[in-house]
C-alpha positions in Angstrom: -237.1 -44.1 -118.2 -240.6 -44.6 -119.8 -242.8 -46.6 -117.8 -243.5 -50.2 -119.4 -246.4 -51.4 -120.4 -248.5 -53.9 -118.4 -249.8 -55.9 -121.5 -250.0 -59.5 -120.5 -246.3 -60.7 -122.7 -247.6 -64.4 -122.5 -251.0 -64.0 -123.9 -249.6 -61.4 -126.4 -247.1 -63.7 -127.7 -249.6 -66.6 -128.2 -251.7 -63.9 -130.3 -249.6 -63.1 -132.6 -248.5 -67.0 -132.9 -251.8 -67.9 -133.7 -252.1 -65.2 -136.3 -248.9 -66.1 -138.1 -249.6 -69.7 -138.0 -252.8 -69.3 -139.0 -251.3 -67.1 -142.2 -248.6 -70.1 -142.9 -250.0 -73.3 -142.1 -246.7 -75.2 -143.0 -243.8 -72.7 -142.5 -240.8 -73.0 -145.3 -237.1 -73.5 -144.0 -234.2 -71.0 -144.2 -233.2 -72.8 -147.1 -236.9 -72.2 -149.1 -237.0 -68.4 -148.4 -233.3 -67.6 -149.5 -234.1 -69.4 -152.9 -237.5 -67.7 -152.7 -235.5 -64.2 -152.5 -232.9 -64.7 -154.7 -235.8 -66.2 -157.2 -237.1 -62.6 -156.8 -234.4 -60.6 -156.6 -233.0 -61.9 -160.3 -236.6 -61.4 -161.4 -236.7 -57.9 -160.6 -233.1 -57.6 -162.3 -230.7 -57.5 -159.1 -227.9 -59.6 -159.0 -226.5 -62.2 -156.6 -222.7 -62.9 -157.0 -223.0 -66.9 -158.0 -219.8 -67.1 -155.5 -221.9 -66.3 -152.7 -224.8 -69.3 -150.8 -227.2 -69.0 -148.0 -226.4 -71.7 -145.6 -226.3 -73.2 -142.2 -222.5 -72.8 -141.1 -222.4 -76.6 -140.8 -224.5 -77.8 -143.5 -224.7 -81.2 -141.8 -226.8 -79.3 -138.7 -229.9 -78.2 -139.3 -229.8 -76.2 -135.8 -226.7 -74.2 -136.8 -226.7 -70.7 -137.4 -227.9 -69.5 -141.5 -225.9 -66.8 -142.8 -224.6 -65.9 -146.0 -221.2 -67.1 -147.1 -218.4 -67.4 -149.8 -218.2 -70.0 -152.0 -215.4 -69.7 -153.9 -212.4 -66.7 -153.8 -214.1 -63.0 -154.3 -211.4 -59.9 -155.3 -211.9 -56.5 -153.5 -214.5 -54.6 -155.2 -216.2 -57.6 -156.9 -219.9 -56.9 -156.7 -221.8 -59.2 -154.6 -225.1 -57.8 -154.4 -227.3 -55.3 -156.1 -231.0 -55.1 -155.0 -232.9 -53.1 -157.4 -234.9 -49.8 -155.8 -238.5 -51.8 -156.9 -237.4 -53.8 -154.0 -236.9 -51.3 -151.4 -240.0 -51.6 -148.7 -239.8 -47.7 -147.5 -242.1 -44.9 -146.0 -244.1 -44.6 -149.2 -243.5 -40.7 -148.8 -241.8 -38.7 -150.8 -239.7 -36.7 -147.8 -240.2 -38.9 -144.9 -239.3 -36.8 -141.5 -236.1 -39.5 -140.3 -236.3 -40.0 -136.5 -235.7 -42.9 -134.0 -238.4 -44.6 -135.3 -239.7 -43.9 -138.6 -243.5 -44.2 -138.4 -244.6 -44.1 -141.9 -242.0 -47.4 -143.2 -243.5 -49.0 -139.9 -247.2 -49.1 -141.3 -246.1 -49.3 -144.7 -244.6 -52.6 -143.8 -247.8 -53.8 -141.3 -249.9 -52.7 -144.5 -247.7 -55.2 -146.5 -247.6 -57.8 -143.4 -251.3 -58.2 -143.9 -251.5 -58.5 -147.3 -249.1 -61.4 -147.0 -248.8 -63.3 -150.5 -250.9 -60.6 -152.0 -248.0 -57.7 -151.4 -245.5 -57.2 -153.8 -242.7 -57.7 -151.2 -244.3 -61.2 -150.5 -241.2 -63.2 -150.6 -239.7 -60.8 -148.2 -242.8 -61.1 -145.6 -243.0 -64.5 -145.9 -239.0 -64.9 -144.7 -240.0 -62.6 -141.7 -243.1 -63.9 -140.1 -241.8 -67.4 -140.6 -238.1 -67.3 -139.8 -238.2 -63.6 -137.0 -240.0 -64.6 -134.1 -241.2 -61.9 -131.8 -239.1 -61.1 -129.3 -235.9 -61.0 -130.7 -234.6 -57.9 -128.8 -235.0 -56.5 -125.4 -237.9 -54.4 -126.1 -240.2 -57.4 -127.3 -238.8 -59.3 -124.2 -241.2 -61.3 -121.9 -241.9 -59.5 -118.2 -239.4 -61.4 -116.2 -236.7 -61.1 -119.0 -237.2 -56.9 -118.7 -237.3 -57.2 -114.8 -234.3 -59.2 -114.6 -232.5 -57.0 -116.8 -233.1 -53.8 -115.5 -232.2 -55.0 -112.2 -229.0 -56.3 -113.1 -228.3 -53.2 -115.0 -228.6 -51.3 -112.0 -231.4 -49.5 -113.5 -234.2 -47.4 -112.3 -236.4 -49.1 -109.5 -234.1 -51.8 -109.3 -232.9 -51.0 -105.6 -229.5 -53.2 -106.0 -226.8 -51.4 -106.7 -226.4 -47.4 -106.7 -224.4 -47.6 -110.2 -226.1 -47.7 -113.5 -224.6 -50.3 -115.8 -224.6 -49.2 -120.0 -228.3 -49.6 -121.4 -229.3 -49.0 -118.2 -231.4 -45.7 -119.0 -233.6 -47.2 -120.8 -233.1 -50.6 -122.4 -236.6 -51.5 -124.1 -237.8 -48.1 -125.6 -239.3 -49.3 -128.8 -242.9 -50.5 -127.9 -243.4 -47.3 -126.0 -242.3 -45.5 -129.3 -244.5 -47.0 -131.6 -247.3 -46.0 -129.1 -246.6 -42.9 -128.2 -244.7 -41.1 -131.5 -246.4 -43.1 -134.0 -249.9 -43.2 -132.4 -249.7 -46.9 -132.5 -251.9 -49.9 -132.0 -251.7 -52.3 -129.3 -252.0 -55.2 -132.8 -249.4 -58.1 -131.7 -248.7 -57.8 -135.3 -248.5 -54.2 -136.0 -245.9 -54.3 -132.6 -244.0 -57.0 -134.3 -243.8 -54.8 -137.5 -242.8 -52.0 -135.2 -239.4 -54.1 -133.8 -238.7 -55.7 -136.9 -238.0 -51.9 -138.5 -235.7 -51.2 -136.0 -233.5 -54.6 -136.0 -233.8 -54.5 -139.7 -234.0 -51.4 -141.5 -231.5 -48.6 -142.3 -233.1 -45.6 -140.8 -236.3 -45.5 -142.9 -235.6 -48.6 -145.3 -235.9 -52.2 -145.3 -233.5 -53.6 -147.9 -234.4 -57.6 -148.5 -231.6 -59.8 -149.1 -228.8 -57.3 -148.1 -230.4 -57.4 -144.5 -229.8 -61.2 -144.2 -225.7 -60.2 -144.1 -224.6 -60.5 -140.1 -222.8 -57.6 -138.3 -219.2 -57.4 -137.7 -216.1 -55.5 -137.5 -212.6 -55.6 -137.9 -211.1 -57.5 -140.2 -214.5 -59.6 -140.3 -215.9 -56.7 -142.1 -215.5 -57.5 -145.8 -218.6 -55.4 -147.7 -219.3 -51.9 -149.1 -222.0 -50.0 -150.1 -223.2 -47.2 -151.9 -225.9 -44.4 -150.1 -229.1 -46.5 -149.8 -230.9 -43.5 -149.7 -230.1 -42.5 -153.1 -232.0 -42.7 -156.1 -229.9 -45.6 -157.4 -229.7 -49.2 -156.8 -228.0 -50.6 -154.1 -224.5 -51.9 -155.0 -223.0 -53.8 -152.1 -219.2 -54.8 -153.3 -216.3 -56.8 -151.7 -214.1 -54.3 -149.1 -211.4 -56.7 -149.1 -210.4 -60.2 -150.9 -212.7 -62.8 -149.5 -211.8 -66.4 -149.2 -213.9 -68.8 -149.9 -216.0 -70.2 -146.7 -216.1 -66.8 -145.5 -219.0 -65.4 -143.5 -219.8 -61.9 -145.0 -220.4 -59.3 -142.9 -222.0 -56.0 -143.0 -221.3 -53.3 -140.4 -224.8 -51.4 -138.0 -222.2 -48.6 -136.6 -219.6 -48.3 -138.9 -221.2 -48.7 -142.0 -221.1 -46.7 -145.3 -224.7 -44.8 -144.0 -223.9 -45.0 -140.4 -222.8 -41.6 -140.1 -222.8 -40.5 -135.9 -223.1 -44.1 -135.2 -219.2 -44.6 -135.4 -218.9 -42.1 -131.8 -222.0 -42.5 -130.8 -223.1 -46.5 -131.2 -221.6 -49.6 -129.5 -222.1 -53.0 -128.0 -224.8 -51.9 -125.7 -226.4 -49.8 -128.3 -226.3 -53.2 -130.7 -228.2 -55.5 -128.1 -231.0 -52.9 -127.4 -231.4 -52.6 -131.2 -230.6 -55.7 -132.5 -230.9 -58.1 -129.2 -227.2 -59.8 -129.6 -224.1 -59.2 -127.9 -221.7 -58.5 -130.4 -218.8 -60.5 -131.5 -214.8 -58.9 -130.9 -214.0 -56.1 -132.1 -216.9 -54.5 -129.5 -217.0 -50.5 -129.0 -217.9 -49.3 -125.4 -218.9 -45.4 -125.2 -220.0 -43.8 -122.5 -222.4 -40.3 -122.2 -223.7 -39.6 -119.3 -224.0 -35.9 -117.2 -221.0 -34.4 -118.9 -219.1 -37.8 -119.2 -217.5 -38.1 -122.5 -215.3 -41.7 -122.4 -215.1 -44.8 -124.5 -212.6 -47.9 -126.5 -212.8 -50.1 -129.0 -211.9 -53.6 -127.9 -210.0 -56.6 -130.0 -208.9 -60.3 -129.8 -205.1 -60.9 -130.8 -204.7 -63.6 -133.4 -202.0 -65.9 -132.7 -199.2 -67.1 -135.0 -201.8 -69.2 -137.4 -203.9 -66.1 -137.6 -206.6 -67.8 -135.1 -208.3 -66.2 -132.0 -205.9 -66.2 -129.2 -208.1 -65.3 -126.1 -205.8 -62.4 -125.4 -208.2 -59.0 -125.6 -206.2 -55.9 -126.0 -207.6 -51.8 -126.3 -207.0 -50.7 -129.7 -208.3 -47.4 -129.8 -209.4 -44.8 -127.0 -212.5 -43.0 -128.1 -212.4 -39.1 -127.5 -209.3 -39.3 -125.7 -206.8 -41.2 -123.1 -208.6 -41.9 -120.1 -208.4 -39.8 -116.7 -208.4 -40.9 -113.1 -212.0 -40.4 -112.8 -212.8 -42.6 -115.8 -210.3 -45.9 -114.3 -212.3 -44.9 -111.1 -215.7 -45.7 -113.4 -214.6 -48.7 -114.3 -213.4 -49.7 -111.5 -216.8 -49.7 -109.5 -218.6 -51.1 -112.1 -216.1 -54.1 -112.4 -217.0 -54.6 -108.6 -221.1 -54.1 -108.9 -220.6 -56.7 -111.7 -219.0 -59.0 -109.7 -221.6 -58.6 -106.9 -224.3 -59.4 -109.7 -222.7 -62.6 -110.8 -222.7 -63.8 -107.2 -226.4 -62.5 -105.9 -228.3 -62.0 -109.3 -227.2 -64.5 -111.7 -225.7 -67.2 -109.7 -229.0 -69.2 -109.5 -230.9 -69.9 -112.9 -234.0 -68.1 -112.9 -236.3 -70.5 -114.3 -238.6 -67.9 -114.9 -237.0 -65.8 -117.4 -237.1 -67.6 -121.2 -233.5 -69.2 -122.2 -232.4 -67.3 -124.8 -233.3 -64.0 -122.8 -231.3 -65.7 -119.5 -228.5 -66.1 -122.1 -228.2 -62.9 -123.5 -228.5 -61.3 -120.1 -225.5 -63.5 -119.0 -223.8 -62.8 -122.3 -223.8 -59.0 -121.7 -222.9 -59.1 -118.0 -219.9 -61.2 -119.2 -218.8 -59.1 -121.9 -218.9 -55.6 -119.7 -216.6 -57.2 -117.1 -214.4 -58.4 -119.6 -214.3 -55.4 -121.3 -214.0 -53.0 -118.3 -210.7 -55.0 -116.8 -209.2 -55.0 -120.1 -209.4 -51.1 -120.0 -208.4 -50.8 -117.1 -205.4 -53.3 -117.4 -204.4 -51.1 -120.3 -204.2 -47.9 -118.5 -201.7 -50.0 -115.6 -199.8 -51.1 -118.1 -199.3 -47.9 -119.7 -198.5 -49.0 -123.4 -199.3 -46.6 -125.8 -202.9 -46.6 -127.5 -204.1 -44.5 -130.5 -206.5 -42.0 -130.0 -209.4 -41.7 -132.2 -212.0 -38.2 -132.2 -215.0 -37.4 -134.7 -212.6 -34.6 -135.9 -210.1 -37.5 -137.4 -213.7 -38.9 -138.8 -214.7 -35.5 -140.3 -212.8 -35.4 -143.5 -214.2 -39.1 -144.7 -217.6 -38.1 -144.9 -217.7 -38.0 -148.7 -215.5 -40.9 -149.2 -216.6 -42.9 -152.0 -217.6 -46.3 -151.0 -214.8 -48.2 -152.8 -212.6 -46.1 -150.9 -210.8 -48.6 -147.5 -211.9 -46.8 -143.8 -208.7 -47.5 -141.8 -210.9 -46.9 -138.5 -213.1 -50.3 -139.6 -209.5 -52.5 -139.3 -209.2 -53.0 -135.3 
């Protein structure tokens, strides 16, 4: 694990505040930047589908969560979105080298940051330093959040519990990479820029507008794209018919351009990058010393098509589970348990609420998870089996085209 930085989290928050409030004296609402980027989209001749709002999901709420919904009934392969390439915030390079972090679309959008209403992606920076607060995910976590979850994870130095939880290599790489691969500054706001790539950006791109869509799969999953690293504009079309009041959903691991992801990428992975605990369907994959294990997780409707609380396996990833992997599960189901009563059974007052909440969150969701699993391997029902040689042969799908591995 890389060792984490010592910079004072309080006083390096209340920078940054100060700079953004001191760039936006009087900060618009959710409401004001979606028109503001739809104004701009149109104007750089995109297109939003007039079926489609941004919206609280209870209008009447102004607390409730803004997303981007349906407003009316939307056939498969309508088009919903298509964000022109002038709109595109990327390296500014002609070949940029791709890696975990991609350095150059980093500074390219700290350059633009600064400029605020003088960059040509000003509608876009405006959204983000007035609606993405630092600190979204684990990396740009306070001190005690970090502490508290690396000890609950089991992870390095935490002295616990001998088993390391998922994440718990290293939970909150991202600030360490901007420093050390991209030569970074220790700028509150160049750090920001830094996390805001990686929650928002596919691979080297920031895409404005499509990125406000919310991740889910499953049947939730109801877009489709074209390559977004192409030379074309970015086309994002109905997957399925969508009724009207639907959320729409995009995919961050099983996505059009998510490639590896779909083997390689799951709930954990999500709540490093992203900082949320996924909603069902969740993905669990494990690789660790030769360990090769994982399963995709579901909720059963019930007759009225409605969440049922009953969580069943629906696929085994790599293969059927072995001994050694119910024996896994098994003793982490117990060290979580242990957690729950030592760890997390007294609020720590000292760790931020909605980093106390997604720590409990996660904790929640990996016993849940892990008995399911195991439950299923008692039981002994049958369970499909799914391999990156079944996903080999869709690479070149074109995007209109249905992935049955998407439908858990």
């Amino acid at each position: 694990m890389k060792v984490l930085r010592t910079l004072p989290i309080l006083a390096h928050f209340l920078h940054l505040s100060h700079h953004l409030c001191n760039a936006n004296a009087v900060k618009k609402t959710d409401e004001e930047h979606a028109a503001a980027l739809i104004a701009w989209l149109k104007k750089e001749g995109g297109y939003f589908n007039s079926k489609l709002e941004m919206r609280r999901v209870d209008p009447s709420d102004p607390t409730s969560f803004f997303g981007m919904f349906a407003n009316g009934s939307i056939p498969k392969e309508e088009m919903l979105l298509r964000i022109p390439t002038s709109m595109v915030l990327d390296s500014a390079e002609e070949d940029p080298v791709l890696a975990s972090m991609t350095c150059p679309t980093v500074r390219n959008l700290n350059k633009q940051l600064k400029l605020k209403d003088e960059s040509k992606y000003a509608p876009y920076v405006n959204y983000l330093l007035d609606t993405q607060p630092p600190g979204s995910i684990p990396s740009g976590w306070s001190e005690n959040g970090k502490k508290l979850l690396t000890r609950v994870l089991g992870g390095e130095k935490s002295g616990d519990f001998p088993i390391p939880l998922p994440l718990s290599d290293d939970p909150f790489p991202w600030i360490d990479e901007w420093h050390d691969s991209c030569k970074g500054s220790n700028d509150p706001l160049e750090e920001y820029g830094a996390l805001i790539v990686i929650q928002r950006s596919w691979d080297d791109v920031l895409i404005p507008v499509f990125d406000m869509m919310s991740h889910r799969n499953g049947h939730w999953l109801n877009t489709m794209h074209n390559d977004v690293h192409g030379d074309e504009d970015i086309e994002v079309k109905a997957k399925r018919d969508i009724e009207p009041n639907e959320q729409i959903y995009t995919s961050y691991n099983m996505c059009e351009n998510c490639g590896g992801r779909v083997f390689t990428y799951g709930t954990p992975e999500i709540l490093r990058e992203y900082g949320f605990v996924e909603q069902m369907p969740q993905s669990w994959i494990f690789h660790d010393d030769g360990f090769e294990f994982g399963f995709r997780l579901g909720e059963k409707d019930n007759e009225n098509s409605e969440p049922s609380g009953i969580y069943v396996v629906t696929d085994w990833i790599f293969g059927d589970p072995d001994n050694d992997d119910v024996e896994m599960l098994n003793e982490m189901i117990e060290q979580i348990k242990r957690t729950k009563e030592t760890i997390l059974n007294v609020r720590d007052k000292n760790v931020p609420d909605s980093e106390w909440q997604t720590i409990t969150n996660y904790i929640d969701a990996m016993k849940l998870a892990f008995e399911v699993a195991v439950q299923a391997v008692g039981e002994g029902y049958e369970i499909p089996v799914i391999s990156e040689d079944d996903d080999e042969d869709d690479d070149d799908e074109d995007y209109y085209e249905e992935d049955d591995h998407d439908e858990l």
